[in-house]
TORVEXSE-578497 format. One record per residue: residue in three letters; z, y, x of N, C-alpha, C, O in turn. Coordinates in steps of 0.2 Angstrom, whole numbers, plus 2048, in hexadecimal, padded with zeros to 3 digits. Example, Ala and Ser with C-alpha at 12.3 -4.5 7.8 and 13.67 -1.06 7.14 Angstrom:
Ala_827_7E4_842_827_7EA_83E_827_7F0_842_82A_7EF_847
Ser_823_7F5_840_824_7FB_844_827_800_840_828_806_843
***
This chain:
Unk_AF0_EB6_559_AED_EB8_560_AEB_EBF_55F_AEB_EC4_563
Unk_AE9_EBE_559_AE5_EC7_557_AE8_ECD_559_AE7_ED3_55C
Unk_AF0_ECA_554_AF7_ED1_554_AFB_ED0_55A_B00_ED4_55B
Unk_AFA_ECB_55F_AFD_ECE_567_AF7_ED0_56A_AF8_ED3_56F
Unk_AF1_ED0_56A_AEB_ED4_56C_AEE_EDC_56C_AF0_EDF_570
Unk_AED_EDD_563_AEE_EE3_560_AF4_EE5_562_AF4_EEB_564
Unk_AFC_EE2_563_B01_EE5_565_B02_EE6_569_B06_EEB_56B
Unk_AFE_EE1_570_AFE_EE3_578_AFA_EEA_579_AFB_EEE_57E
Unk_AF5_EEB_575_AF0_EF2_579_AF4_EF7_575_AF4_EFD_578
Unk_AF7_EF7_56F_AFD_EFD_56D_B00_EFE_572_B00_F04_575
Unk_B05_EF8_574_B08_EF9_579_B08_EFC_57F_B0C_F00_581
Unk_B02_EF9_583_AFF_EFD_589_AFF_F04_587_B02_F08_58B
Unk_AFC_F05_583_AFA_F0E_581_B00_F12_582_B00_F17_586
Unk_B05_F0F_57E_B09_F14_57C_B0E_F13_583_B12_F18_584
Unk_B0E_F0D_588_B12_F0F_58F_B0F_F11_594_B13_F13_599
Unk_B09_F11_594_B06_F19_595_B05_F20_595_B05_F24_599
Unk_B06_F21_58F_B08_F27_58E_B0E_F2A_58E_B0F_F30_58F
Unk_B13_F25_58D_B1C_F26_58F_B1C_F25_596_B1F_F2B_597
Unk_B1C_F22_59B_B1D_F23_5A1_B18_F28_5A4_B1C_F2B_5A8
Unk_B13_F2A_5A5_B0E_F2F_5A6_B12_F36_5A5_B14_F3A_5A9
Unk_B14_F35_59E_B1A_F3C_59C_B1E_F3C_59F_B20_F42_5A0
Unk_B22_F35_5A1_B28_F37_5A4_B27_F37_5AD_B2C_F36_5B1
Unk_B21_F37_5B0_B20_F35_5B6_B1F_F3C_5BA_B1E_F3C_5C0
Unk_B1F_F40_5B5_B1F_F49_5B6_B26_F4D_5B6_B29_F4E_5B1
Unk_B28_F4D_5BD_B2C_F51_5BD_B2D_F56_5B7_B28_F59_5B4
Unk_B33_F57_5B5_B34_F5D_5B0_B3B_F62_5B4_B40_F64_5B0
Unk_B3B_F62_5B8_B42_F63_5BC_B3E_F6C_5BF_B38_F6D_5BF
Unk_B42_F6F_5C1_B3E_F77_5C5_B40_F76_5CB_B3F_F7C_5CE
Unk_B41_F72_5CF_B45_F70_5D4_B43_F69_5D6_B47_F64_5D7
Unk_B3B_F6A_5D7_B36_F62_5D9_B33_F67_5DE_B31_F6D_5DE
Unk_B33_F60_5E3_B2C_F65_5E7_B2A_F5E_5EA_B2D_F5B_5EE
Unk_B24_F5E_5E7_B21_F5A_5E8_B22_F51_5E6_B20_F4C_5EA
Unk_B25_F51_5DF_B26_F49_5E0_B21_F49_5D9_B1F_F44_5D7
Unk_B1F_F50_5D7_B1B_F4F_5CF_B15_F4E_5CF_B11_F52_5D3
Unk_B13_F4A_5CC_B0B_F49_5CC_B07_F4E_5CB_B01_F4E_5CE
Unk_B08_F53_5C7_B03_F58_5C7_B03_F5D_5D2_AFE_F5F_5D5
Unk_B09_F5C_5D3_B09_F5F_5DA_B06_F5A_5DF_B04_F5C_5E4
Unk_B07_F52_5DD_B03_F4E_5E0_AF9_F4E_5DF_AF5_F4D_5E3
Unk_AF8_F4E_5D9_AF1_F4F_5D7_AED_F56_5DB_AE8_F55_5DE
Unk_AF1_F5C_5D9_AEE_F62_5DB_AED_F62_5E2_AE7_F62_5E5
Unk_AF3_F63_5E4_AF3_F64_5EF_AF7_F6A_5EC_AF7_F6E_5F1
Unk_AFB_F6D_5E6_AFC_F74_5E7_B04_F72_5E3_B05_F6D_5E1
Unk_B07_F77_5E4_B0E_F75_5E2_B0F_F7A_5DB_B0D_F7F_5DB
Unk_B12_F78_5D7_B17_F7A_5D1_B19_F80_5D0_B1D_F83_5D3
Unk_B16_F83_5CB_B1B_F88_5CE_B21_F8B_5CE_B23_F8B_5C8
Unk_B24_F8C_5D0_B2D_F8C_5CE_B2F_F94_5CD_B35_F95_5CE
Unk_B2B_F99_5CD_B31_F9F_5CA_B2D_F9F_5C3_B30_FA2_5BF
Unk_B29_F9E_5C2_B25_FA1_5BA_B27_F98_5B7_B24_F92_5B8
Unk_B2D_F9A_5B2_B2D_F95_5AE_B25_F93_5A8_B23_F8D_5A7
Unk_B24_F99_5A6_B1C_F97_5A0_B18_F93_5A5_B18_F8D_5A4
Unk_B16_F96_5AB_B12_F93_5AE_B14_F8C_5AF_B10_F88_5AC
Unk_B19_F89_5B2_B1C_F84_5B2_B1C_F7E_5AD_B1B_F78_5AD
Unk_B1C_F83_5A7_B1D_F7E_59F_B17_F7D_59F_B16_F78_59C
Unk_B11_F81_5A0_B09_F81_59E_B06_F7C_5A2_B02_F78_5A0
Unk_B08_F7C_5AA_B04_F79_5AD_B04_F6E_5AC_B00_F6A_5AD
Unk_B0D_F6F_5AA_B10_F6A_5A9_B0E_F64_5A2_B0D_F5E_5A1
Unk_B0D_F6C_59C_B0B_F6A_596_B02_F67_599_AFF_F61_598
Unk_B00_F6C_59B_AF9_F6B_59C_AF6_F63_59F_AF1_F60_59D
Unk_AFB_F61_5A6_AF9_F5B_5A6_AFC_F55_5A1_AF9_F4F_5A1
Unk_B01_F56_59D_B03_F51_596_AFB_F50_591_AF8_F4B_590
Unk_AFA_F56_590_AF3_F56_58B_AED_F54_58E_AE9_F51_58A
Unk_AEB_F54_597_AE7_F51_59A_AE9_F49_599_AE5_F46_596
Unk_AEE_F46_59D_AF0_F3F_59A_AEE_F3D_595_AEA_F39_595
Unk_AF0_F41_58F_AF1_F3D_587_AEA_F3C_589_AE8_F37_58B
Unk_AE6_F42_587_ADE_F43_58A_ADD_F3B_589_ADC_F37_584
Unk_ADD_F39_591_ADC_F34_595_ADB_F2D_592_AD6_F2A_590
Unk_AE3_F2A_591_AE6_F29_58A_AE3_F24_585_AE2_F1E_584
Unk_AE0_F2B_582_ADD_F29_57B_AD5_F29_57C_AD1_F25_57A
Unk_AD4_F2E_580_ACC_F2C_582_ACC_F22_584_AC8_F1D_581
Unk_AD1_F21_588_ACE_F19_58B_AD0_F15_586_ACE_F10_585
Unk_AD4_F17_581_AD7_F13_57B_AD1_F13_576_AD1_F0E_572
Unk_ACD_F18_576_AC8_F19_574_AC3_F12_575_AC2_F0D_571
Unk_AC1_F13_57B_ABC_F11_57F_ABD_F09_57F_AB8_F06_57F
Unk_AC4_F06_57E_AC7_F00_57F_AC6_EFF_578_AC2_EFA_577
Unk_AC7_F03_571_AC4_EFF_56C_ABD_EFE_569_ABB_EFA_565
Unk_AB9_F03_56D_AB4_F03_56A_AAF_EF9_570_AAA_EF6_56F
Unk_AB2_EF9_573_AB0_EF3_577_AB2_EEE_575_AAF_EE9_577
Unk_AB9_EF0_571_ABD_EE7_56D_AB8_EE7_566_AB7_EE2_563
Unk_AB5_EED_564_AB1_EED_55D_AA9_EEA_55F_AA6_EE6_55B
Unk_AA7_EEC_565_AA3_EEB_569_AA3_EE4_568_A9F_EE1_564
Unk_AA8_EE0_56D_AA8_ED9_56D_AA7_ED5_568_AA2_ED1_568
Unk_AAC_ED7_561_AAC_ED3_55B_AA5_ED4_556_AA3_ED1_551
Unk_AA1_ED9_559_A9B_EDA_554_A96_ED4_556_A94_ED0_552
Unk_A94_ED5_55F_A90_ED1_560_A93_ECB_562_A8F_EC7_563
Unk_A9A_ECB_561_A9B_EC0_565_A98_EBB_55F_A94_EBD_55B
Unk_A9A_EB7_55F_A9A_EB1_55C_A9B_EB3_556_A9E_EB8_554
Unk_A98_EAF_552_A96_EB0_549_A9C_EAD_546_A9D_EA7_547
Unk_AA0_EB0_544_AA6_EAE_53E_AA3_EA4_53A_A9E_EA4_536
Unk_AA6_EA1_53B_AA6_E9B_536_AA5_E9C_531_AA0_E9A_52F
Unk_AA9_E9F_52C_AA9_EA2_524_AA2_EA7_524_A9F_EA7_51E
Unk_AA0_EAA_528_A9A_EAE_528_A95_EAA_528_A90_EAC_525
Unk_A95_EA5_52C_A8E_E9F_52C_A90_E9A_524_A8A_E99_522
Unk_A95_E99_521_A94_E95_51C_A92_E9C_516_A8E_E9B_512
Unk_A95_EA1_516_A92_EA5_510_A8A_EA6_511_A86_EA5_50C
Unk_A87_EA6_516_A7E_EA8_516_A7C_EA0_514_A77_E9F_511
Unk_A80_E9B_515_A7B_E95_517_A7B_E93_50E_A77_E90_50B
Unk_A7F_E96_50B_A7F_E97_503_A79_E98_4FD_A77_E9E_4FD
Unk_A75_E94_4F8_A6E_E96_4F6_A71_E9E_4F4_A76_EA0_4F6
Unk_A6C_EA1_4F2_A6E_EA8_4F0_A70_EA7_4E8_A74_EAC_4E5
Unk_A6E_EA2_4E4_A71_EA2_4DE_A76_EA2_4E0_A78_EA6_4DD
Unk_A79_E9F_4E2_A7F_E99_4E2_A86_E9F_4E4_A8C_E9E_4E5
Unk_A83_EA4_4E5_A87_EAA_4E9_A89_EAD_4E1_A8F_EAE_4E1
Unk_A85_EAE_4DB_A89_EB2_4D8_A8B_EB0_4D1_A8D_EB3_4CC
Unk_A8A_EA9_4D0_A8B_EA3_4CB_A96_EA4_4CA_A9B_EA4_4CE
Unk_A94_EA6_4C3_A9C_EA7_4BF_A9E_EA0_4BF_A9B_E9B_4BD
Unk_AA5_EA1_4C2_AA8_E9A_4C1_AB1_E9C_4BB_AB5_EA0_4BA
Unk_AAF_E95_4B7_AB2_E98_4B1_ABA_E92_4B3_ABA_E8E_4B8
Unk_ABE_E93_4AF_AC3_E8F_4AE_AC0_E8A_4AC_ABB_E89_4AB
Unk_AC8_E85_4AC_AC6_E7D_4A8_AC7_E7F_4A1_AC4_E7C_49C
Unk_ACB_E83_4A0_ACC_E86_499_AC5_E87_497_AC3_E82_493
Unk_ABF_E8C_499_ABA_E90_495_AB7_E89_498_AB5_E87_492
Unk_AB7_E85_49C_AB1_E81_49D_AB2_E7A_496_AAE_E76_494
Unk_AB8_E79_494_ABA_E74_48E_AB9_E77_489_AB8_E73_484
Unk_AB8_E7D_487_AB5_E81_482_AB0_E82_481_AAE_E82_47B
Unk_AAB_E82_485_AA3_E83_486_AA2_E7A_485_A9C_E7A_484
Unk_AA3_E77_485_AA5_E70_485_AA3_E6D_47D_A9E_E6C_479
Unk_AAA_E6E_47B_AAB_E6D_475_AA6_E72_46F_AA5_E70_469
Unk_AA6_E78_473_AA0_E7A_46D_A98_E76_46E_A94_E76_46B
Unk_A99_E76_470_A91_E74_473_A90_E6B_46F_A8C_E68_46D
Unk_A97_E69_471_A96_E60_46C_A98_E62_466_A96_E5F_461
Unk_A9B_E68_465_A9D_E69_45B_A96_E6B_459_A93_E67_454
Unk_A91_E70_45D_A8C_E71_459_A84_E70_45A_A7F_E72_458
Unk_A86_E6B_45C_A7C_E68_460_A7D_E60_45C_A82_E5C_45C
Unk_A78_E60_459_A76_E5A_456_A75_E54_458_A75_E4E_456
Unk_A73_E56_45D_A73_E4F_464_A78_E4B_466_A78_E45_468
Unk_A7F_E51_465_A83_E4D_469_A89_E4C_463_A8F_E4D_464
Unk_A87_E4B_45D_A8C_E48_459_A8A_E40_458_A85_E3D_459
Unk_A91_E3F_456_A90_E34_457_A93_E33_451_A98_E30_450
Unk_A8D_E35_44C_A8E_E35_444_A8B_E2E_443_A87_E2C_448
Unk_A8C_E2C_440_A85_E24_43F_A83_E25_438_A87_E28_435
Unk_A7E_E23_436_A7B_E26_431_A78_E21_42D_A75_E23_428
***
């Protein structure tokens, strides 16, 4: 569920900024069907090519702007969410842990039949000599 979360809001982002880009006339010979000439009230200008490429580039950089500012804003809210929601299960069983029991070395059955057998070869207690 996590990775169609994370591929749908890629998603979204990135068909935003692709259609946004392509919803701006790029043609010298619009008058009036481009968003920048619908936004403003003022029309394109058409003999000054720079000006045309700048005013055009300018609103591409305003969008991205836009963009990534809300892609911004959209993850600091899904971070937002997952900080405060609900406590992780794996996160309540590590705390409900003694604190010893947290950094206690666990050995193989190898080292643990070893620690074994030394301890019955050399402790007086536990040999079954009859005497």
């Amino acid at each position: 569920m996590k990775r169609f979360v994370y591929a749908s809001t890629i998603f979204i982002v990135f068909a935003m900024a692709v259609f946004g880009a392509f919803g701006v006339a790029h043609g010298m010979n619009h008058s009036g069907i481009c968003f920048i000439a619908m936004a403003d009230g003022t029309p394109c200008p058409e003999a000054d090519i720079a000006g045309f490429i700048n005013r055009h580039f300018d609103i591409l950089r305003i969008f991205s702007t836009a963009v990534f500012a809300l892609s911004i804003v959209a993850a600091f809210f899904v971070v937002l969410a997952y900080v405060i929601g609900a406590p992780s299960p794996r996160r309540d069983v590590f705390l409900s842990r003694a604190p010893r029991s947290l950094f206690t070395v666990h050995y193989s059955l190898f080292i643990e039949a070893l620690r074994w057998l030394a301890r019955f070869e050399h402790s007086p207690s536990f040999t079954f000599a009859r005497g």
